[in-house]
C-alpha positions in Angstrom: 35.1 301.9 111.9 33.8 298.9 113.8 35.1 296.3 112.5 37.9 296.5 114.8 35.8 296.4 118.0 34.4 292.7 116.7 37.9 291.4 115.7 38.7 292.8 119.2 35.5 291.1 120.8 36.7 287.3 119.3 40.1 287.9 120.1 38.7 288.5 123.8 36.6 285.5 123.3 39.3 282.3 122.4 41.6 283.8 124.6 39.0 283.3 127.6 38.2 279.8 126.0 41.7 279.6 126.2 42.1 280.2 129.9 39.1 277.8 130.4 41.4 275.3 129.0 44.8 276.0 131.1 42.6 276.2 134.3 41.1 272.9 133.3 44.4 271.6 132.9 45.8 273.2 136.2 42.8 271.9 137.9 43.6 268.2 137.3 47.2 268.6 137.9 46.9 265.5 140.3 44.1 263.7 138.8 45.4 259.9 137.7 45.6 259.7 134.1 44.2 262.8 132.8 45.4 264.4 129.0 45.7 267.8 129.0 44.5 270.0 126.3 45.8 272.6 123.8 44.0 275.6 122.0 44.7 276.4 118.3 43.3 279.7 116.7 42.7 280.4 113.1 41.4 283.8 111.4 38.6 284.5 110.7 37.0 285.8 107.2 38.8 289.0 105.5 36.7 291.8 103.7 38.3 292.3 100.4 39.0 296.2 100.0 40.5 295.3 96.2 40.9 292.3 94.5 44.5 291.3 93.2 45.2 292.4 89.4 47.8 290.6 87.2 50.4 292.8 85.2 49.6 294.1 81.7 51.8 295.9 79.2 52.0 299.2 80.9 51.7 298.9 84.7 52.2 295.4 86.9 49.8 293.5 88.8 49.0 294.2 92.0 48.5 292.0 95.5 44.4 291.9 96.8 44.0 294.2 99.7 42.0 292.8 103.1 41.1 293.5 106.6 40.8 290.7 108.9 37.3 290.0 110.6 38.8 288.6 113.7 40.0 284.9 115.2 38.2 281.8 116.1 39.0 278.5 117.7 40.1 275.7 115.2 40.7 273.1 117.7 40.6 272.2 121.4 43.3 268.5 120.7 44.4 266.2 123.6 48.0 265.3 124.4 48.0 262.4 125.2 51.8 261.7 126.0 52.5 259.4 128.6 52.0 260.5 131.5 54.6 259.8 135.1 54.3 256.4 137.1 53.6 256.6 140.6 54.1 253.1 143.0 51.4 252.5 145.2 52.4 248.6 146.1 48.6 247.6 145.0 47.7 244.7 142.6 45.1 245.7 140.7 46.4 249.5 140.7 47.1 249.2 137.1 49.2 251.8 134.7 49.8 251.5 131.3 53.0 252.6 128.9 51.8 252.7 125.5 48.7 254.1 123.7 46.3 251.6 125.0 43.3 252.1 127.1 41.2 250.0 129.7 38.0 249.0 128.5 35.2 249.1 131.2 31.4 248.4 131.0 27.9 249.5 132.6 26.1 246.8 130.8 25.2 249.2 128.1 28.0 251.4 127.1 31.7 250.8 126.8 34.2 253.2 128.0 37.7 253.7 128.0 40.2 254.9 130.7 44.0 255.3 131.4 43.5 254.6 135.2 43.0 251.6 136.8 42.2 251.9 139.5 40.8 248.3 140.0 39.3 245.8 142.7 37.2 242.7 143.2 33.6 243.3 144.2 31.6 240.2 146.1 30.7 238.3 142.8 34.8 238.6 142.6 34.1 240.7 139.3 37.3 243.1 138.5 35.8 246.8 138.8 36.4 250.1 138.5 36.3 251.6 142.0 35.3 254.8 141.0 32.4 253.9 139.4 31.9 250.0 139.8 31.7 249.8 135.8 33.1 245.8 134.9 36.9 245.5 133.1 36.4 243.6 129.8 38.9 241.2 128.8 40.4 240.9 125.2 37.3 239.4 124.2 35.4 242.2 125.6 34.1 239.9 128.2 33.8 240.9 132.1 36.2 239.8 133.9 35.7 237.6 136.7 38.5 235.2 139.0 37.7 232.3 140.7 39.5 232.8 144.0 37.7 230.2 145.8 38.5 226.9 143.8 41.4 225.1 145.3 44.3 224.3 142.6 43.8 220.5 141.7 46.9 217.9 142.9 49.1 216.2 140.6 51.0 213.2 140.6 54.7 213.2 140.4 55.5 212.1 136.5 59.4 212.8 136.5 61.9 213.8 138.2 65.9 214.9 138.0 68.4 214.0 139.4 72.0 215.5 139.8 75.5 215.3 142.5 78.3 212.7 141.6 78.5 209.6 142.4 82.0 208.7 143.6 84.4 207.3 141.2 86.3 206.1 143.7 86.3 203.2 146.4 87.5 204.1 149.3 86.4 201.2 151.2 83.6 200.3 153.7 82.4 202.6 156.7 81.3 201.5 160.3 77.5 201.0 160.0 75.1 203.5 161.9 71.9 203.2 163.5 69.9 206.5 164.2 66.8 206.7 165.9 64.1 208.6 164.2 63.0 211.1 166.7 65.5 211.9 169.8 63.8 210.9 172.9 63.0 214.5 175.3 62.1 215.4 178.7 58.8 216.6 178.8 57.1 219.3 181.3 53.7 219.6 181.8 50.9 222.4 181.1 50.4 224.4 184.2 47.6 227.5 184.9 48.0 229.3 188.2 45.0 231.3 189.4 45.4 235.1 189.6 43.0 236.2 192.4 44.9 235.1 196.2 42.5 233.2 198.8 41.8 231.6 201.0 37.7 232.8 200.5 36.2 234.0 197.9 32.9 236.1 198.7 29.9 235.1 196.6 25.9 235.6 197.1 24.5 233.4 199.3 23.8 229.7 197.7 25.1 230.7 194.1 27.1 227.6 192.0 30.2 229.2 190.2 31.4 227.2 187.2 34.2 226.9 184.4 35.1 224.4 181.7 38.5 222.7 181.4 39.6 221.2 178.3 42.6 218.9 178.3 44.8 218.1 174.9 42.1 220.1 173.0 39.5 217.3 174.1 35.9 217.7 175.3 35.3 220.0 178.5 34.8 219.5 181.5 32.3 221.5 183.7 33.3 222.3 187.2 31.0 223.6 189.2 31.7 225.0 193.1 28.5 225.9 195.4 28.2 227.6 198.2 26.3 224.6 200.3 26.9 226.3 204.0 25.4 229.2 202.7 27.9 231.4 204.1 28.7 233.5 201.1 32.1 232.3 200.7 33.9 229.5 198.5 37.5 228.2 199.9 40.3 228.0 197.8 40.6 224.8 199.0 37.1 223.7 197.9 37.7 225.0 194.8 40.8 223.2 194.1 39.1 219.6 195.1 36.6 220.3 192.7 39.6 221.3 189.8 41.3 218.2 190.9 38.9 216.1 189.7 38.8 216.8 185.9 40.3 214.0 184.4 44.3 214.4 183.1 45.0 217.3 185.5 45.9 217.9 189.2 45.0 220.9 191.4 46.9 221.6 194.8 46.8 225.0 196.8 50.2 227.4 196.1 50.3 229.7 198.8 47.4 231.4 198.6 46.8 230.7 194.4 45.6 227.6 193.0 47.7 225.8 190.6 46.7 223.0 188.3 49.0 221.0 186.6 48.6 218.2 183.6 49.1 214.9 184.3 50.9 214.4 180.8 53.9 215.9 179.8 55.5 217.2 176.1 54.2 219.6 173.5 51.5 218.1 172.5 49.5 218.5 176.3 47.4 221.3 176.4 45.2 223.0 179.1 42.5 225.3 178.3 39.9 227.2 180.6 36.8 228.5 179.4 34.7 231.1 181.8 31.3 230.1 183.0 28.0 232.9 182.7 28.3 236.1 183.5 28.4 236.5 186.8 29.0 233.1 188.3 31.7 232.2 186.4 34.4 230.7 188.3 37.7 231.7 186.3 36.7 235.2 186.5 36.5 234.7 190.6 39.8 233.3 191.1 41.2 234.9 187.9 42.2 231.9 186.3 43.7 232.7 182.5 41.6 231.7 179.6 44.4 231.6 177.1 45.8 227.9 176.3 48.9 226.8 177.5 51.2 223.8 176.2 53.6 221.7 178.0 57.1 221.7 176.4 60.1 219.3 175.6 63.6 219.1 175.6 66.5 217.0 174.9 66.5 214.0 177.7 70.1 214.3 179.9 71.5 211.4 181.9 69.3 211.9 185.0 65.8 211.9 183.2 63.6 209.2 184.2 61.7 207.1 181.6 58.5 207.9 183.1 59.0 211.8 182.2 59.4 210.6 178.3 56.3 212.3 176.3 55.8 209.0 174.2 55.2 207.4 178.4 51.5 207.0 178.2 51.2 205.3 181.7 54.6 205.6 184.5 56.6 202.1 184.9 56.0 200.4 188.3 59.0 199.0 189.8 59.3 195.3 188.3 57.8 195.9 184.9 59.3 194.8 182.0 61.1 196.5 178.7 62.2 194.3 176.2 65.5 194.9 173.9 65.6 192.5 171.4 68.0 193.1 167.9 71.1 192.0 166.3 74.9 192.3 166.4 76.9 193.3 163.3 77.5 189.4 162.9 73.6 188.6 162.7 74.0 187.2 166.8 70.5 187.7 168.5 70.1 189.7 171.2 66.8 189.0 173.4 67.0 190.7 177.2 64.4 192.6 179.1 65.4 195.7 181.1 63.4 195.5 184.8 62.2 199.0 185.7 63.5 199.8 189.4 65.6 196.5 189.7 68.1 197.6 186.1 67.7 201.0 187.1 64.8 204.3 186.4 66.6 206.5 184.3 67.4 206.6 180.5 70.9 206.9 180.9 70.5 203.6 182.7 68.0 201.6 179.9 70.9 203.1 177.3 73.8 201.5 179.4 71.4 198.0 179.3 71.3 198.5 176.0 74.9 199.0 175.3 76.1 195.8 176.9 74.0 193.6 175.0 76.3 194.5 171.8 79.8 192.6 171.4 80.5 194.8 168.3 78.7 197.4 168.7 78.2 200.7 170.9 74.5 201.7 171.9 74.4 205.5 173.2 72.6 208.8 172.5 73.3 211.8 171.0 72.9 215.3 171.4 69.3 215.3 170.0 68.4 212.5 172.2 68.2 210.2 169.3 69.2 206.5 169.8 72.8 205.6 168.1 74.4 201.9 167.6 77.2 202.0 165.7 79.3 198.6 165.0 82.9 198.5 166.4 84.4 197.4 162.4 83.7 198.8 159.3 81.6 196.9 156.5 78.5 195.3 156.1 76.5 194.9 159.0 73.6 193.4 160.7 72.5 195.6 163.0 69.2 196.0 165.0 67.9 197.5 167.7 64.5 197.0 168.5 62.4 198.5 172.1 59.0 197.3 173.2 57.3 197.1 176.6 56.2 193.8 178.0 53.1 192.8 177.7 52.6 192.0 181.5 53.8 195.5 182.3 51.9 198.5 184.1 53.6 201.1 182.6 53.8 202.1 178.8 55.5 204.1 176.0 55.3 204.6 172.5 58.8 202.9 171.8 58.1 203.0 167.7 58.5 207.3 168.4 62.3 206.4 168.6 62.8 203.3 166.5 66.2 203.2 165.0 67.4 202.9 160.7 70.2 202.9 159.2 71.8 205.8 158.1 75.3 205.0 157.9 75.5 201.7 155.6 78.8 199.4 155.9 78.7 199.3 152.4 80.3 202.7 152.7 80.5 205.2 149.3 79.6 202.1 147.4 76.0 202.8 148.2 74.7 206.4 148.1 71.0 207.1 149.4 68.8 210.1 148.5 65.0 210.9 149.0 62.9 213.7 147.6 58.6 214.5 148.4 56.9 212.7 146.1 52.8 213.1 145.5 50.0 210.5 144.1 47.2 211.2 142.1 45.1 212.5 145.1 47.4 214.8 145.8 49.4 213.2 149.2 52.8 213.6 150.2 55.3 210.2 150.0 58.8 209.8 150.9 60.9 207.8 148.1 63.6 207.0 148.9 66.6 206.2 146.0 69.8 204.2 146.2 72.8 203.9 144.0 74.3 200.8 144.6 78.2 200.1 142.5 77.9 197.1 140.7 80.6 194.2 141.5 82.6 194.7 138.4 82.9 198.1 136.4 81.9 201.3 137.2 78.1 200.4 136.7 75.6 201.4 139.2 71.9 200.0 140.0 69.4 202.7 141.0 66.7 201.0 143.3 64.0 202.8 144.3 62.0 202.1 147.3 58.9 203.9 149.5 57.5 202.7 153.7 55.2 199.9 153.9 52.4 201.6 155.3 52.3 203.7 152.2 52.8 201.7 149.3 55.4 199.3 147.5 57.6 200.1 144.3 56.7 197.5 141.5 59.1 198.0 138.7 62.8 196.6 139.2 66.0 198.7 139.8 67.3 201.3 136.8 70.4 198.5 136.2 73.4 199.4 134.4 73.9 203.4 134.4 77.3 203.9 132.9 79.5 206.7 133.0 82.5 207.7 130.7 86.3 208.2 131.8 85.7 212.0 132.2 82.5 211.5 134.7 79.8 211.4 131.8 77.1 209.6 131.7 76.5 207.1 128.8 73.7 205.6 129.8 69.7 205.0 131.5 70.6 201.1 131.7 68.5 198.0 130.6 65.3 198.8 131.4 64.9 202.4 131.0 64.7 205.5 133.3 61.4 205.1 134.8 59.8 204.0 138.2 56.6 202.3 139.0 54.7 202.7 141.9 51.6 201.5 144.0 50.5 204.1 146.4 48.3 202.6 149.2 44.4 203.1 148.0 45.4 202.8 144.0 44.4 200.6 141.7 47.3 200.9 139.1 50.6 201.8 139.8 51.9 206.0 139.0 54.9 205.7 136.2 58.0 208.4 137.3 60.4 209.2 135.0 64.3 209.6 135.9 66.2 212.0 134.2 69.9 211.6 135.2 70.9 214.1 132.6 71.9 214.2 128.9 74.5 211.7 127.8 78.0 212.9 127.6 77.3 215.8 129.4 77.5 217.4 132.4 74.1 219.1 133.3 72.9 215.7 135.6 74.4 213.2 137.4 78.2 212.9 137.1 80.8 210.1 138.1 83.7 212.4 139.5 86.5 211.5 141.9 85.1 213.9 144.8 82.1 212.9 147.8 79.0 211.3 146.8 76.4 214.5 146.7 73.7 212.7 144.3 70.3 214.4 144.9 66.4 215.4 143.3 66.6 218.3 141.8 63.0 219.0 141.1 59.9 216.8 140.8 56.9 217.8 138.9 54.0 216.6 141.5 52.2 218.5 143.8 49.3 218.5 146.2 45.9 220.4 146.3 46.9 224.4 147.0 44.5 227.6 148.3 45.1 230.5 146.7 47.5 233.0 148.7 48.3 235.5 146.1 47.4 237.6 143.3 49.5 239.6 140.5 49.1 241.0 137.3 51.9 240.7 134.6 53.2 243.3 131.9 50.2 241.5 129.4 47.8 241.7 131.9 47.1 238.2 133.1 46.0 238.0 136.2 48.2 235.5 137.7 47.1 233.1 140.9 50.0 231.9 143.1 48.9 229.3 145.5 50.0 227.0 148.7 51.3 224.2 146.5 53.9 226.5 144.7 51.8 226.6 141.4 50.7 229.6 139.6 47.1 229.8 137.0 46.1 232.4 134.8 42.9 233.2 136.3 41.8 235.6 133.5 43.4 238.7 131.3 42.9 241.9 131.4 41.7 244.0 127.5 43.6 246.7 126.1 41.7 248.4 123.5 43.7 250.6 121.4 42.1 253.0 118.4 42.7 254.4 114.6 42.2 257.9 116.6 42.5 258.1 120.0 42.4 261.9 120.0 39.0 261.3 118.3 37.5 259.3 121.6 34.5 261.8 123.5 35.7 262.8 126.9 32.6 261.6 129.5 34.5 262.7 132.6 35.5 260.2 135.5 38.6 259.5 133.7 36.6 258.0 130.6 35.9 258.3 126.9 33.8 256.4 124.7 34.1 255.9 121.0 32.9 258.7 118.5 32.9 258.3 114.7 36.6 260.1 114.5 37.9 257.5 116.9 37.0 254.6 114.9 36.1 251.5 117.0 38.0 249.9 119.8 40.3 247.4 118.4 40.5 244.8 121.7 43.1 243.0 122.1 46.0 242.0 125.1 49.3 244.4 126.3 51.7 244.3 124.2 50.3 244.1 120.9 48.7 246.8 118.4 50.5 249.4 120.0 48.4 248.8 122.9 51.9 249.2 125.3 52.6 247.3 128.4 50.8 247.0 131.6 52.1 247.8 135.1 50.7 246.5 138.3 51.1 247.8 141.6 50.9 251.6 139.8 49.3 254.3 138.8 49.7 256.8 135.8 49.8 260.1 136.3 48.2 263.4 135.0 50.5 264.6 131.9 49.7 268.2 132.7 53.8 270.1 132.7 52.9 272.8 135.4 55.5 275.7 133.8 54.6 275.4 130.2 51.1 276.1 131.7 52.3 279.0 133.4 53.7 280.0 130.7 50.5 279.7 128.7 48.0 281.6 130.9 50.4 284.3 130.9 50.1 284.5 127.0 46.5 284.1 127.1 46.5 287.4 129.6 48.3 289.6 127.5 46.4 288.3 124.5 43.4 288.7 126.1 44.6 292.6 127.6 45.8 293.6 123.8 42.2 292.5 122.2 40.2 294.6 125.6 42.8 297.6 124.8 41.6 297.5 120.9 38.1 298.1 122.2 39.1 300.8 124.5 41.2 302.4 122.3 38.6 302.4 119.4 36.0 303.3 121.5 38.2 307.0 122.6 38.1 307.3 118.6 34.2 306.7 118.3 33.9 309.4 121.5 36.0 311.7 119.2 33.8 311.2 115.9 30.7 311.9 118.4 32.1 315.2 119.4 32.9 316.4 116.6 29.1 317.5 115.5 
């Protein structure tokens, strides 16, 4: 009679193993990457009352006849379906889709998780932040980036080039001078004090002192005492002593002090920098400590040559600026401009300038940028060159404005381009290319060409480049696509190939009827780079991006993926480790042996489906109220057996 009490008693029992495993569940509802769990119960052993008997001639067989012993658990399993992605915008927040796992170490043991939840520590080792345990790579090797090492230069190899080159002459253009930097009006760097005069009270016979720095130069000290010993500095004391740091002036405002630079432009700078505590001199007459810059714009008619920023010391009336050049008919040109006696003003030197010219106009545009432009179209002469005097007082840096060509008389016949292009060591040059038509056909000559004070172009010009009747090209010329260059500092020249695209085709340059538009698409060199970025791709390198534009796998990340995942030994924190139902962790990258693909910036989610949960516990609490009602219900039966002696 009972047996029925201990069938009730392990029914009780997985159904409260069973509730242990929904509450588990429920309580890592919002835990990253956890698997929930399922129970399955199996019966347990049957008492036989009569063993089964097969039929004979007179009666049939019949079937064995047994009372179940109760229930037991057969298996606690893990689900390990994917769990949801959530975004979290973080690099190394990794998530992966797939049956894969991270592989992590403590130097001892290996373990396995589904969240990464990843970062650098000081050695720049990639670690679990939970626990600090190292990521393994695929060769079950920590992972550690260098994020220090600068990404090495590169010299420009090749380069391509694409646009049209008309097919058309329509004849020669007016030729063009343009200055390379448009001349400005600059204004000077000014502080004004913030504390009103005219005294200042201080102890008796104290020094006060600041520093003042001028175009990010050395400091100056200046240092203001109180020699009448009356416990007071003037403002106009103070402003005397200001006055006579080098490259600034100080005069009294009002009642506020106001130094100005004596240069002008945005390169001047003036900086103050508080004395000690308590005798510092900026904090008395609350002079600002932040730097200031003087500023430029474009020069108008009115702007006197000695405001120009490139105007290292003013012109004295008398002095001397020489124009020398030559007209579009090669005629020299040799005249000197007299400062005060030709006139002060920019407008005026342009006006000199301009009548100098018989075939030309000299003026500036809206930039401020020298133009002379010849009167007739074609090839030219042109040259307009501006120096100081030697005997003069006053000087500029005329080169800041010195004039090129960049309008050629030759007109569409000639068609200039220039791209960046690098040395070994990693510094930036300017090539310039022209395509120059050929007297007879539709041939052109490619000629390459790079400034003096950087280096000189050794191979000769790309001759010949052919194109067909529909705008193809045919050919790279006689002496093959390449140019030769001899940077300042090398010893042997850097070879660049030209690609002008694939013959008969129209993926390059072309040889069409419309506007010249010939132009470098892309060049292959580059200088040294910091890294400025990090990112982790869908196989789990971890990608560099640096300053120069280049990107460098600085290491990957392992995936280790098993014959039996639902074999591995849960550890907690999010981790298993191998058991002998697992099999070992095949290693290996995303993507491959199943191991799924990685997602950065992410995080996986727990897998745990909230309702079917629910659902569960409910069945479990009925389960478990139908086995406690069996004990009750035999136990009224035992009371009745009792009472009847």
């Amino acid at each position: 009679m009972t047996s029925s009490l201990f069938a009730a008693l392990s029914g009780m029992r997985v159904h409260q193993q069973w509730i242990d495993v929904i509450g588990n569940n429920l309580a890592n509802l919002n835990t990253p990457g956890f698997k929930s769990s399922r129970v399955t119960f199996a019966d347990s052993l049957s008492q036989t009352q009569r063993h089964a008997s097969g039929p004979s001639t007179g009666t049939g067989g019949r079937n064995p006849m047994q009372i179940g012993l109760g229930v037991l658990v057969s298996s606690i399993d893990r689900l390990f379906m994917q769990g949801a992605l959530t975004t979290t915008g973080r690099v190394f927040d990794l998530a992966l889709e797939g049956k894969g796992f991270f592989a992590l170490s403590d130097g001892a043991q290996r373990y396995f998780s589904r969240v990464g939840t990843f970062g650098l520590d000081s050695q720049q080792n990639l670690v679990d932040q939970g626990t600090g345990f190292k990521v393994l790579n695929a060769q079950g090797q920590p992972v550690t980036l260098d994020v220090a090492s600068l990404f090495p230069p590169k010299g420009t190899e090749s380069m391509t080039i694409a646009g049209n080159l008309p097919a058309v002459v329509t004849g020669p253009l007016a030729e063009v001078l343009t200055g390379s930097s448009g001349l400005t009006d600059g204004s000077p760097a000014v502080l004004v004090s913030g504390t009103p005069g005219p005294n200042f009270a201080v102890p008796v016979g104290s020094s006060f002192a600041m520093e003042i720095s001028v175009n990010n130069a050395a400091a100056e000290l200046v240092t203001v005492t109180d020699g009448d010993l009356d416990g007071t500095l003037t403002i106009t004391e103070i402003a005397a002593a200001i006055d006579s740091v080098t490259g600034v002036t100080a005069v009294v405002n009002g009642a506020l002090i106001e130094v100005t630079s004596t240069g002008t432009g945005n390169a001047v700078s003036l900086k103050v920098n508080g004395g000690p505590a308590g005798t510092d001199l900026a904090s008395l007459i609350g002079m600002p400590l932040t730097q200031v810059n003087g500023s430029e714009s474009p020069v108008d008619a009115t702007t006197d040559l000695n405001d120009l920023p490139a105007n290292s010391v003013d012109y004295q009336v008398g002095d001397r600026i020489n124009i020398v050049g030559e007209d579009t008919d090669g005629a020299a040109i040799n005249a000197a401009f007299v400062y005060g006696v030709d006139g002060t003003t920019v407008n005026d030197l342009v006006a000199f300038a301009d009548g100098l010219f018989a075939d030309a106009t000299v003026s500036l545009n809206a930039s401020g940028q020298f133009v002379v432009e010849a009167a007739t179209a074609g090839e030219a002469e042109l040259l307009l060159e501006i120096s100081d005097d030697a005997a003069a007082i006053g000087g500029t840096q005329w080169s800041t404005y010195a004039t090129a060509v960049t309008t050629n008389g030759t007109g569409p016949d000639e068609v200039t381009t220039s791209t960046e292009v690098f040395d070994s060591a990693g510094t930036s040059h300017t090539l310039t290319l022209t395509f120059e038509r050929q007297p007879f056909g539709t041939g052109w000559t490619l000629t390459a060409s790079l400034p003096e004070s950087e280096g000189s172009v050794v191979s000769p010009p790309i001759t010949d480049i052919q194109f067909n009747e529909d705008g193809s090209p045919i050919g790279l010329g006689s002496v093959g696509a390449e140019v030769q260059v001899l940077f300042d500092g090398q010893q042997s020249p850097s070879v660049m190939m030209i690609d002008l695209g694939s013959d008969f085709g129209f993926d390059g340059l072309t040889q069409f009827g419309g506007i010249a538009s010939a132009y470098v698409t892309s060049q292959d060199g580059y200088g040294d780079g910091e890294l400025s970025n990090l990112a982790v791709d869908a196989n789990g390198n971890v990608e560099g991006f640096y300053t120069n534009g280049q990107i460098r796998t600085l290491g990957d990340i392992g995936i280790a993926t098993f014959a039996n995942r639902e074999g591995l030994s849960d550890v907690g924190r999010n981790m298993w480790i191998e058991s002998v139902n697992s099999g070992a962790a095949n290693l290996g990258t995303a993507g491959a042996n199943s191991a799924g693909s990685l997602v950065s910036g992410a995080l996986e989610g727990s897998n745990v489906d909230t309702a079917e949960q629910f659902v569960r516990l409910i069945e479990a609490q009925r389960g478990f109220q139908a086995n406690a009602r069996i004990i009750s219900t035999q136990d009224e039966i035992l009371a009745e057996v009792v009472n009847l002696i």
